[in-house]
MDTraj code that builds the backbone (N, CA, C; nanometers):
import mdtraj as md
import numpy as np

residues = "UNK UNK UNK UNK UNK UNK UNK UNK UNK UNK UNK UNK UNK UNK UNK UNK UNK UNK UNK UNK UNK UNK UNK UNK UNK UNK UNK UNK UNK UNK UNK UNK UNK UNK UNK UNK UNK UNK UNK UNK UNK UNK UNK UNK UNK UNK UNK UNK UNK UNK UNK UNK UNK UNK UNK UNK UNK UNK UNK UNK UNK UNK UNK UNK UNK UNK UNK UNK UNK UNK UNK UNK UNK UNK UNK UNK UNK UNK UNK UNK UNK UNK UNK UNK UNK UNK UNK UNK UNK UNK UNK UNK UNK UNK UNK UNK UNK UNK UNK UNK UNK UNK UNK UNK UNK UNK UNK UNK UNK UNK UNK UNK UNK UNK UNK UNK UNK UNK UNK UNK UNK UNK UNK UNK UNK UNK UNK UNK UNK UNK UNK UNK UNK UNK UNK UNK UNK UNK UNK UNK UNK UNK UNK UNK UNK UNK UNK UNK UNK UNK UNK UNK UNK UNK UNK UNK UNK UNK UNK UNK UNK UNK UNK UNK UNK UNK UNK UNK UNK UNK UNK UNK UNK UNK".split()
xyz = np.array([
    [-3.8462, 0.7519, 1.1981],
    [-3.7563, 0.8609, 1.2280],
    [-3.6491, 0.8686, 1.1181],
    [-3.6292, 0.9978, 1.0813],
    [-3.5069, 1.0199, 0.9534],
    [-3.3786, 1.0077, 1.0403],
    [-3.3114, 0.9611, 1.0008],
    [-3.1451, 0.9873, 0.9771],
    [-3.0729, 1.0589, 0.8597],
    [-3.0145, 1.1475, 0.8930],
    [-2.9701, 1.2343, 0.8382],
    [-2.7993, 1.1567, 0.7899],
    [-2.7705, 1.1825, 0.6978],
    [-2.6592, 1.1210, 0.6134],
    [-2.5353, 1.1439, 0.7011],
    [-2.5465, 1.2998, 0.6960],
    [-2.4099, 1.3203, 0.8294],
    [-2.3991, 1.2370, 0.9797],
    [-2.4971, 1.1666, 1.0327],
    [-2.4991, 1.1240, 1.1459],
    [-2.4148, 0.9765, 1.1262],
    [-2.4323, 0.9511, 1.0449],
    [-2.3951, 0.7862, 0.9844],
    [-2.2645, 0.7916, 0.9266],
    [-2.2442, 0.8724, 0.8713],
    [-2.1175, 0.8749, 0.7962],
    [-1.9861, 0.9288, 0.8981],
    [-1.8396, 0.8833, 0.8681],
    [-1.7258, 0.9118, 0.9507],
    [-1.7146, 1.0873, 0.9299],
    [-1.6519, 1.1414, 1.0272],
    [-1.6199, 1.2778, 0.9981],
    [-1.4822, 1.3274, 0.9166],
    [-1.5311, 1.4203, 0.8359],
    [-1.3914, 1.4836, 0.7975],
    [-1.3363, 1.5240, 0.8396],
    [-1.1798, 1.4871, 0.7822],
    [-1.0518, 1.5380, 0.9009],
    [-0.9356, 1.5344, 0.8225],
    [-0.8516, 1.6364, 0.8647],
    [-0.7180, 1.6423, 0.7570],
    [-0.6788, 1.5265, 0.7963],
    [-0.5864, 1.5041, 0.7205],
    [-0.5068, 1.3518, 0.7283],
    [-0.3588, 1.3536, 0.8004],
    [-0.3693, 1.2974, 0.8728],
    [-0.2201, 1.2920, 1.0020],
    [-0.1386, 1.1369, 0.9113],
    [-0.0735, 1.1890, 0.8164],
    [-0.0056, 1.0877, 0.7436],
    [0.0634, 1.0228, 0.8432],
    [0.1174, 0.9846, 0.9458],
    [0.2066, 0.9687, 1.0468],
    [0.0935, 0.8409, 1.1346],
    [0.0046, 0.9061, 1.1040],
    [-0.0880, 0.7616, 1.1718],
    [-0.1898, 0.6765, 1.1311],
    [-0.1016, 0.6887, 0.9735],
    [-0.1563, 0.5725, 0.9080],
    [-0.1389, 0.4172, 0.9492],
    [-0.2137, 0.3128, 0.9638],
    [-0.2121, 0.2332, 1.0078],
    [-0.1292, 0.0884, 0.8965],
    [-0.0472, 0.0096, 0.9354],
    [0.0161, -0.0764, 0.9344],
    [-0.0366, -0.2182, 0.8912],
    [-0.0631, -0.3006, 0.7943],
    [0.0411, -0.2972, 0.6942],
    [-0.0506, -0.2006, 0.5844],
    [-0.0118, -0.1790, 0.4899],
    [-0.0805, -0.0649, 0.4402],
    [-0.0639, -0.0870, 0.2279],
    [-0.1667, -0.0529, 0.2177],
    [-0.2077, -0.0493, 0.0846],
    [-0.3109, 0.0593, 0.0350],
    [-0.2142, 0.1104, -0.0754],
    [-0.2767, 0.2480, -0.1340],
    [-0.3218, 0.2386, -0.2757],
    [-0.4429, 0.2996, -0.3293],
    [-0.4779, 0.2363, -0.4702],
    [-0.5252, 0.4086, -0.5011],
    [-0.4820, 0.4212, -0.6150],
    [-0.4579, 0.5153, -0.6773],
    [-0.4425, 0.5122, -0.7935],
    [-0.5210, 0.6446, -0.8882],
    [-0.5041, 0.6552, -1.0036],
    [-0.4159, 0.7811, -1.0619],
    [-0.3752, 0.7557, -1.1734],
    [-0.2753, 0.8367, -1.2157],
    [-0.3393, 0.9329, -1.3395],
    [-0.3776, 1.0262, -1.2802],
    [-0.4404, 1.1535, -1.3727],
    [-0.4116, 1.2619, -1.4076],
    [-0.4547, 1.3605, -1.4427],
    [-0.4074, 1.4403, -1.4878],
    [-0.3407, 1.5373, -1.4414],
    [-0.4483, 1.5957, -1.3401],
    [-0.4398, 1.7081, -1.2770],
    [-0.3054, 1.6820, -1.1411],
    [-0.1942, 1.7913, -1.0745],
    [-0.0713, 1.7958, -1.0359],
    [-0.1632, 1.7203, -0.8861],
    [-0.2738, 1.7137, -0.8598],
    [-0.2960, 1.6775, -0.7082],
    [-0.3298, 1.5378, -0.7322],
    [-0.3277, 1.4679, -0.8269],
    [-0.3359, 1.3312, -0.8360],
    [-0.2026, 1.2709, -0.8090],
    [-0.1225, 1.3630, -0.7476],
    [0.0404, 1.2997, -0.7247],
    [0.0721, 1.3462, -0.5508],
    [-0.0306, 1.4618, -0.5337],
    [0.0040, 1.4971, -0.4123],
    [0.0405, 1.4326, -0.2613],
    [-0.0693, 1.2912, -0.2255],
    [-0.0853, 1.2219, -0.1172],
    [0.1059, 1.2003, -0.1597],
    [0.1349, 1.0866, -0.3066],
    [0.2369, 1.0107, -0.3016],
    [0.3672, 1.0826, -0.2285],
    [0.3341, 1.2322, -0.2580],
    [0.4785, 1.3550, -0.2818],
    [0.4842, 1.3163, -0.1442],
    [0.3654, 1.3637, -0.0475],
    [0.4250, 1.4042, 0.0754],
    [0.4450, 1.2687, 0.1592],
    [0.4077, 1.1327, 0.0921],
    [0.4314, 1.0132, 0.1474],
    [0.6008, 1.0052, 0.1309],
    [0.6375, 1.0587, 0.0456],
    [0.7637, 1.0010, 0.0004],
    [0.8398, 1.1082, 0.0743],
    [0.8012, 1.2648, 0.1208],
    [0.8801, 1.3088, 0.1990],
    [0.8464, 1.2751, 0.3620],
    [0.7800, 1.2141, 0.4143],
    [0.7616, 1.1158, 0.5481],
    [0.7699, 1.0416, 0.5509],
    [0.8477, 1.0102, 0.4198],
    [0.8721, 0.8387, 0.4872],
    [0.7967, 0.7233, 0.4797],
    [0.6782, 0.7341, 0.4549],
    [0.5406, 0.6763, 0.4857],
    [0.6049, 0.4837, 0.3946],
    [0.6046, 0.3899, 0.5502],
    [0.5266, 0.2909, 0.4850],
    [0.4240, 0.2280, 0.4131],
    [0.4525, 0.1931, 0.2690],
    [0.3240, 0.1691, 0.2169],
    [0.3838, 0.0367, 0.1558],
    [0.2866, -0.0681, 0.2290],
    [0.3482, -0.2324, 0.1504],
    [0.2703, -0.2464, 0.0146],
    [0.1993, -0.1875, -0.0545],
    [0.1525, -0.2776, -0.1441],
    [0.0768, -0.1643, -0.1995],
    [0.0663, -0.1766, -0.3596],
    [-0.0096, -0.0301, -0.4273],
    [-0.0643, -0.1123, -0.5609],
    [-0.1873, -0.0607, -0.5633],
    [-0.2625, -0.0610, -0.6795],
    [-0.2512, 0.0692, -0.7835],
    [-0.2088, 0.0356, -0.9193],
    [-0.1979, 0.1887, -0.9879],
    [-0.3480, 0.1069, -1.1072],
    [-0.4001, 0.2366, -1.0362],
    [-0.5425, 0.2655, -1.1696],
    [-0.5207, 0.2946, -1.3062],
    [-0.4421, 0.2629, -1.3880],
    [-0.4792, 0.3282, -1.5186],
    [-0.6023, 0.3425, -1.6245],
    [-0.6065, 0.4721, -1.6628],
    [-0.7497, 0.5010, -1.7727],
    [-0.7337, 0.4859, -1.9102],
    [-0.7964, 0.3569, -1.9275],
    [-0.8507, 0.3473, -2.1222],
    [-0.9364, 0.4253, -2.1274],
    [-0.9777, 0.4790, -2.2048],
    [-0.8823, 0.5306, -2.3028],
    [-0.7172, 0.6010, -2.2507],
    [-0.6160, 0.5966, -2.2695],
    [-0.5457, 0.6305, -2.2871],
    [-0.5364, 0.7964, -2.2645],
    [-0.4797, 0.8869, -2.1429],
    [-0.5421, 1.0186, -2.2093],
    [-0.3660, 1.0519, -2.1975],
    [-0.2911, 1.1024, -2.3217],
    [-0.1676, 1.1842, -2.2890],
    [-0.0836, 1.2776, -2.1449],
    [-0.2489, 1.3663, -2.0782],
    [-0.1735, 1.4244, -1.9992],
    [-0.2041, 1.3386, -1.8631],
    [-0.2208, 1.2119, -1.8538],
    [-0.2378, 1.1570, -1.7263],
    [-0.0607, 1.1722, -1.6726],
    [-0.0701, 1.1898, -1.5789],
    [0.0658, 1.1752, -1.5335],
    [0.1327, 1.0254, -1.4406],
    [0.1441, 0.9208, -1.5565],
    [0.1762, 0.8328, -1.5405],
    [0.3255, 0.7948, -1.4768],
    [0.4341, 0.8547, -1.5647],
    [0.5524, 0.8540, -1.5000],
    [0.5803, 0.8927, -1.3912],
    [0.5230, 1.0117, -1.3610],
    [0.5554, 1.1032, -1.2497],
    [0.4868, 0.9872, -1.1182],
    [0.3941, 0.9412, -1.1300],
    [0.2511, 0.8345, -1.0371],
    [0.4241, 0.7319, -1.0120],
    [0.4105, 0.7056, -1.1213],
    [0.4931, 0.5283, -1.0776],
    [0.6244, 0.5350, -1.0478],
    [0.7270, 0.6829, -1.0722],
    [0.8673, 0.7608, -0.9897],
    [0.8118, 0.7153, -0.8484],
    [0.7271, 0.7863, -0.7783],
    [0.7051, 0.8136, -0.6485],
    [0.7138, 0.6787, -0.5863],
    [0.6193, 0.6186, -0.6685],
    [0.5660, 0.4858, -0.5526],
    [0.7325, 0.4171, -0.6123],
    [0.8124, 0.3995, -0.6903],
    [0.9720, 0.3573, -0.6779],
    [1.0146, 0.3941, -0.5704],
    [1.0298, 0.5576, -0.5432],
    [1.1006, 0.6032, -0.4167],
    [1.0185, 0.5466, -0.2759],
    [0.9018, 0.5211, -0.2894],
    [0.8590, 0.4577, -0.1553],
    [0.8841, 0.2878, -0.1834],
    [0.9494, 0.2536, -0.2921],
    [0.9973, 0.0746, -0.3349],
    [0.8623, 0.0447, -0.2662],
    [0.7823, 0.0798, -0.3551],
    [0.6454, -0.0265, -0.3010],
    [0.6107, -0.1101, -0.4043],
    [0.5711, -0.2771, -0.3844],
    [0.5022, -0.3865, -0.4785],
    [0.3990, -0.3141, -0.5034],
    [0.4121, -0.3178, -0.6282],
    [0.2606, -0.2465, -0.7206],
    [0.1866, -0.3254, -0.7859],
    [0.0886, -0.3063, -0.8392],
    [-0.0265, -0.3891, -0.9361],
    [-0.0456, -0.2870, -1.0184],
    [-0.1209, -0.3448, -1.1395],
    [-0.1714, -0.2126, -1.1980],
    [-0.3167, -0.3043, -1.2517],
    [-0.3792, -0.1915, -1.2502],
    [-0.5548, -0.2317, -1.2697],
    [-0.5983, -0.1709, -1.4046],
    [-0.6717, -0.1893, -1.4929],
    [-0.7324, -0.0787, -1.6054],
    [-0.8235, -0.0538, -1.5606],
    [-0.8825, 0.0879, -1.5969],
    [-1.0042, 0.1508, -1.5792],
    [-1.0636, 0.2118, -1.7123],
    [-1.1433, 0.1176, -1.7728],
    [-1.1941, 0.1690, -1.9156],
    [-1.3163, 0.1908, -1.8678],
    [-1.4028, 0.3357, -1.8976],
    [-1.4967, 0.3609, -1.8697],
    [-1.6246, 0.2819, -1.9551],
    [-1.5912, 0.2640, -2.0485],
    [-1.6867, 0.2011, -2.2000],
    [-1.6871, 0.0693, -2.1266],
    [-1.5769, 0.0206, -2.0365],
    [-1.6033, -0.1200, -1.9757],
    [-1.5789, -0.1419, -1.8206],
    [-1.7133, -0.0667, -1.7307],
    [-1.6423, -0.0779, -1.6005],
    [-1.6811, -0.2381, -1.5363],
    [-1.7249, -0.2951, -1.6026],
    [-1.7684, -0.4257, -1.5086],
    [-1.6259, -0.5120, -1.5377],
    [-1.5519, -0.5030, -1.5806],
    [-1.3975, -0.5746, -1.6297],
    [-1.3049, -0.5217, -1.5225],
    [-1.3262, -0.3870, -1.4737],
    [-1.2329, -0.3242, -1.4065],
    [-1.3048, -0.3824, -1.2089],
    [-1.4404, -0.3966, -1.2168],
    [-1.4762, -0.4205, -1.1114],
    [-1.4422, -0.5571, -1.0784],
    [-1.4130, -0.6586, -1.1475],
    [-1.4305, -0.7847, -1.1538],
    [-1.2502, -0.8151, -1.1355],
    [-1.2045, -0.7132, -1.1947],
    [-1.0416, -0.7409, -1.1547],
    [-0.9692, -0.6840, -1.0032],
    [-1.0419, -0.5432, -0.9640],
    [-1.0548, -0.5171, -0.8730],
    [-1.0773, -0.6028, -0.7549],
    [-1.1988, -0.6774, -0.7744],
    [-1.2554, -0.7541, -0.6599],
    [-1.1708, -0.8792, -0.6500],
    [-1.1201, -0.9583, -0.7842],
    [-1.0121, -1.0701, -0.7617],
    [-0.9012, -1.0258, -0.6894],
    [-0.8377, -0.8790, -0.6962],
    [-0.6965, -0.8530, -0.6104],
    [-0.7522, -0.8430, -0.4956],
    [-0.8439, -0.7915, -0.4401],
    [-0.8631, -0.7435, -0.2930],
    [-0.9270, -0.8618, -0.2243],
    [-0.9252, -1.0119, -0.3241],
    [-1.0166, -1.1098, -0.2020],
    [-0.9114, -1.1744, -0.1212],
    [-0.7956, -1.1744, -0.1462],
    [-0.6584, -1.2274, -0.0939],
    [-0.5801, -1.1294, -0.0469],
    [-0.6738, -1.0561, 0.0165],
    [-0.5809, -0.9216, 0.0729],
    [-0.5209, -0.9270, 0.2089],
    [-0.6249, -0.9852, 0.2932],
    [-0.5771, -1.0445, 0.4390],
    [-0.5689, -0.8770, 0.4966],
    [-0.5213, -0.8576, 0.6129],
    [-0.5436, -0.7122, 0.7081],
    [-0.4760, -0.6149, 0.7078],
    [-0.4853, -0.5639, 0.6034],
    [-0.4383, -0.4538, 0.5316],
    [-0.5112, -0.3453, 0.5340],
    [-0.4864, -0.2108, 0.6242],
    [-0.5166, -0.0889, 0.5969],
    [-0.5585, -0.0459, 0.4295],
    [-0.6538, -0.0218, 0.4035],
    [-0.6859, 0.0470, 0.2295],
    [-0.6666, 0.1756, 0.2549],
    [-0.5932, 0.2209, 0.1756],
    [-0.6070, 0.3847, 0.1663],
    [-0.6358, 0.4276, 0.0140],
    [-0.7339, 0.4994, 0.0099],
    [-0.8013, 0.4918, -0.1503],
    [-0.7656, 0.6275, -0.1847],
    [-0.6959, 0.6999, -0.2625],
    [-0.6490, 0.8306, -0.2742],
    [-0.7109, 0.8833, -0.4697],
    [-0.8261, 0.9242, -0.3775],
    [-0.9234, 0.9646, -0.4722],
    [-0.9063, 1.0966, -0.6063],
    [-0.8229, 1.1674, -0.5703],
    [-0.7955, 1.3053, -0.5930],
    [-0.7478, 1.2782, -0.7260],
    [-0.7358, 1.1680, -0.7822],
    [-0.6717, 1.1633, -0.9798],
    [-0.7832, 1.1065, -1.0005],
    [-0.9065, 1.0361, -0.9452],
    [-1.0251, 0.9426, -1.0163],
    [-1.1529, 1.0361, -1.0346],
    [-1.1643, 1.0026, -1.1250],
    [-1.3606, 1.0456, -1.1865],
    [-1.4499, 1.0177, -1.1179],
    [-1.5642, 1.0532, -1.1138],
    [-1.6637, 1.0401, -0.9896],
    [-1.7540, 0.8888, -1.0255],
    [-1.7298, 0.8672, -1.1847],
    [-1.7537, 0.7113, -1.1966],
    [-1.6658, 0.5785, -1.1261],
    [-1.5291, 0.6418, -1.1422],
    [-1.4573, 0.5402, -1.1296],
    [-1.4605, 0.5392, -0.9409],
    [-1.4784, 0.6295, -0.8682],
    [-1.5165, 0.6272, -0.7303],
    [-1.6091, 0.5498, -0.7117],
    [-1.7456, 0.5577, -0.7579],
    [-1.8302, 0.4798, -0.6977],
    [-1.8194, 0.3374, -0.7331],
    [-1.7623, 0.3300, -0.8507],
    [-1.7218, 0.1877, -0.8778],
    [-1.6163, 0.1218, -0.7643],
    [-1.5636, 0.1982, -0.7386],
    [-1.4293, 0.1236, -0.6810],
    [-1.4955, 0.1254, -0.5313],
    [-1.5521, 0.1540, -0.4663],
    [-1.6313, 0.2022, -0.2960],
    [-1.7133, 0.0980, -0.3128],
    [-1.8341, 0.0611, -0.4258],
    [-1.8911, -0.0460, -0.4234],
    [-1.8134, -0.2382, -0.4636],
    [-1.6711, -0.1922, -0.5199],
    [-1.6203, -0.3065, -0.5627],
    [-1.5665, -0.3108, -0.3431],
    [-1.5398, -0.2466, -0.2131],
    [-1.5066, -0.2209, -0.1492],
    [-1.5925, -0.2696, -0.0566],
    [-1.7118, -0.2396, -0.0498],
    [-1.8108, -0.2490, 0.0135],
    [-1.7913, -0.3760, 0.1093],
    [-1.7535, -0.4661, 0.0762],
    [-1.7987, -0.6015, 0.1464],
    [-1.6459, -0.6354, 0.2447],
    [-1.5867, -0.5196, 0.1592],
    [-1.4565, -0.5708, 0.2686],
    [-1.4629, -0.5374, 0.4214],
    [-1.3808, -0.6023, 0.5353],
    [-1.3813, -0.5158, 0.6119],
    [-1.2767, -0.4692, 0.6980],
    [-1.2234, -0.4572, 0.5876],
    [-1.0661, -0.3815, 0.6420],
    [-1.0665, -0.2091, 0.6692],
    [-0.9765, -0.2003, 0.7799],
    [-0.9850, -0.0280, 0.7963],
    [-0.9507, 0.0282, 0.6218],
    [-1.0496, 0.1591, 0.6349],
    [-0.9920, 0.1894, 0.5007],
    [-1.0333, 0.3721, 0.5375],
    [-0.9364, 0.4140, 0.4511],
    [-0.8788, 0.5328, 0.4716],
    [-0.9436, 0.6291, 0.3523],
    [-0.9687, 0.7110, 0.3243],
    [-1.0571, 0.7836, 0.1775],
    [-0.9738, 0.9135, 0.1768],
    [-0.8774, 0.9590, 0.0565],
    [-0.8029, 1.0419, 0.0622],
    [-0.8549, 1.1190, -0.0480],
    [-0.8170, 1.2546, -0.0160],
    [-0.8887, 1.3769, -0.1708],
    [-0.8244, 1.5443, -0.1119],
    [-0.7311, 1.5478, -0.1719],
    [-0.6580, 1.6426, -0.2249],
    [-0.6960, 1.7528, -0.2961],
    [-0.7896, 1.8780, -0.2469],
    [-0.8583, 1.9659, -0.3963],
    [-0.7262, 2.0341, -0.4373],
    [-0.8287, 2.0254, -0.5153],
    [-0.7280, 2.1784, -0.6629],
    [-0.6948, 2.2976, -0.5986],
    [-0.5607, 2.3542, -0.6562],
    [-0.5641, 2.4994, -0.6028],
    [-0.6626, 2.5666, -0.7077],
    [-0.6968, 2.5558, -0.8047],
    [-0.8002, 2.6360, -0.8821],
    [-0.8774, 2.5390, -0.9460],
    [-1.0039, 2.5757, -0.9537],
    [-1.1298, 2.5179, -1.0220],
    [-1.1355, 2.5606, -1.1449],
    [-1.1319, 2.5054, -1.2646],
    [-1.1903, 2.5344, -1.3811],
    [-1.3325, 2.4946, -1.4062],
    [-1.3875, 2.5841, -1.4619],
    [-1.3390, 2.7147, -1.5199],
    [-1.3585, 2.8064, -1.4148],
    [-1.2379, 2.9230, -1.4523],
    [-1.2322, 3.0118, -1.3026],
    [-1.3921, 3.1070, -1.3992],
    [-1.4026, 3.1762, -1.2600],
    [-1.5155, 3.3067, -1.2945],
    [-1.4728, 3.3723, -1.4065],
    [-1.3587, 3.3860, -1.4717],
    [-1.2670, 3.5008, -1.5551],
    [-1.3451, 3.4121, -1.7167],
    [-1.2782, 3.3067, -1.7100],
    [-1.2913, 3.2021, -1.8551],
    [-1.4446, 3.1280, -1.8486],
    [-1.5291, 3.1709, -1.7202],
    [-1.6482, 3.1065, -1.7279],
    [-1.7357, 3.2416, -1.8108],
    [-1.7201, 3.3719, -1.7626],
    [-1.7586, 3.4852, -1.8298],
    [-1.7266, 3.5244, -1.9772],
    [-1.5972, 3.4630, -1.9962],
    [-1.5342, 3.4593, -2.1541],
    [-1.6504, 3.3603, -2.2262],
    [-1.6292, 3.2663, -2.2069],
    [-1.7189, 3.1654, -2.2648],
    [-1.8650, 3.2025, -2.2763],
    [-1.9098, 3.2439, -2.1867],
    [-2.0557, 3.3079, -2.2090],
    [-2.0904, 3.4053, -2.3131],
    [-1.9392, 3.4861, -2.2827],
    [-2.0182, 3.6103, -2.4359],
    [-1.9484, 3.5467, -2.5526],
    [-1.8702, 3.4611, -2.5712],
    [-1.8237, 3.4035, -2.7220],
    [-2.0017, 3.2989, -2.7200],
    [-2.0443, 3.1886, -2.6314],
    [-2.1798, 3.1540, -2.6834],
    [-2.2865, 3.2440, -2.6872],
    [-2.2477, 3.3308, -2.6606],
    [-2.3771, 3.4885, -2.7039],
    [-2.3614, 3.5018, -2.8379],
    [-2.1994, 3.4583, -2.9064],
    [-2.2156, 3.5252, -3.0016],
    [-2.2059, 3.4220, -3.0975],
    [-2.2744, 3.2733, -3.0659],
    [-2.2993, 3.1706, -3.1377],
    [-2.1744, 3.0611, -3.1043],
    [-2.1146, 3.0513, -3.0490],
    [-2.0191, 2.9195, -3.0184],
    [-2.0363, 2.9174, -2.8827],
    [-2.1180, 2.7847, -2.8577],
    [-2.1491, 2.7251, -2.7293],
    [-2.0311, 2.6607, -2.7182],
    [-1.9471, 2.6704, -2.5704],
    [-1.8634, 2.5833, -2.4842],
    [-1.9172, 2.4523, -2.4743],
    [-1.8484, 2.3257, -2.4332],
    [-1.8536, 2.1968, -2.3588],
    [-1.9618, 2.2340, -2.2657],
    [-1.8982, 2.2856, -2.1458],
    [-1.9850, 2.2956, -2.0209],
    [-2.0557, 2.3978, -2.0031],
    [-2.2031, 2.4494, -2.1088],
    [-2.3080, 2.4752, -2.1189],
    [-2.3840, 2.4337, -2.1420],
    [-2.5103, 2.4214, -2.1245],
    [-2.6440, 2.4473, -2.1788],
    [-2.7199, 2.5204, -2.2095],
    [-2.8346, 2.4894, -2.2859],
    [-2.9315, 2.6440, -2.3193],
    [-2.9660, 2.7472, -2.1952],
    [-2.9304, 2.6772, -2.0635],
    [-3.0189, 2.7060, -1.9418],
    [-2.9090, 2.8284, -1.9288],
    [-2.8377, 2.7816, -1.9337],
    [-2.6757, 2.9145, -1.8985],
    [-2.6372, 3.0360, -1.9411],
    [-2.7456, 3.0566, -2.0923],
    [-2.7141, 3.1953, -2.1603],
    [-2.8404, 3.2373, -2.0905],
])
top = md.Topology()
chain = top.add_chain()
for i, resn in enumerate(residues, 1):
    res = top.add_residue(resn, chain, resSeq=i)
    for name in ("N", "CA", "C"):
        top.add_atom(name, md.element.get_by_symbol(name[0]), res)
traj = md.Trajectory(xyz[None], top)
């Protein structure tokens, strides 16, 4: 008999910041885009206990990660922080440091606030997770706009019509 993925898996549900569970640890990366700050904003206007924070940073190095703005917030919530690297060219370094902080974690709520991480650095971090078995919380914040909108996805098409292919094409797309 099949099982269907949705039957197994928890349901989606907005997040009732207010009943987050106690003692609590949030791991988060600091990226680019303004919703990789969002969970912290509205933690810091509720108040939200959070004992203990992991900050993800990305090697390479990218300018517009929004690093300062990431590590302001978690000040105003005075939370003990860590900070982890996340070099993509080296994720078994980042998994292996990962898994040393979280084996001395003891019963701590995880709240993993996905919405600044890459879809590599997710599955890395869910499988560095896997064996724990602490409540854990999966947070994701979308974009108010998707790039590329319909407007700059249509631009791009007739400039590679007219010989300059975009990043995010292929031959399949003209």
């Amino acid at each position: 008999m099949l099982t269907s993925v949705d039957s197994i898996l928890p349901k989606i549900s907005p997040l009732d910041i207010k009943s987050l569970l106690s003692p609590l640890i949030y791991i988060g990366a600091a990226g680019f885009e303004d919703r990789a700050l969002s969970f912290l904003e509205t933690a810091v206007l509720n108040k939200v206990k959070i004992d203990k924070a992991i900050i993800i940073k990305y090697e390479p190095f990218e300018k517009k990660n929004k690093i300062e703005q990431f590590t302001d917030l978690l000040n105003k919530l005075s939370i003990n922080s860590s900070e982890v690297t996340f070099d993509r060219y080296d994720p078994q370094l980042f998994s292996q440091s990962i898994s040393r902080y979280l084996e001395g974690l003891g019963n701590y709520h995880i709240l993993v606030d996905i919405s600044g991480m890459s879809k590599f650095l997710i599955i890395i971090l869910l499988n560095s997770l896997r064996n724990h078995r602490n409540e854990l919380t999966i947070v994701y914040t979308e974009a108010k706009i998707y790039h590329p909108t319909k407007d700059e996805f249509e631009l791009e098409k007739k400039l590679a019509k007219q010989g300059s292919i975009p990043d995010f094409f292929d031959d399949r797309c003209i």
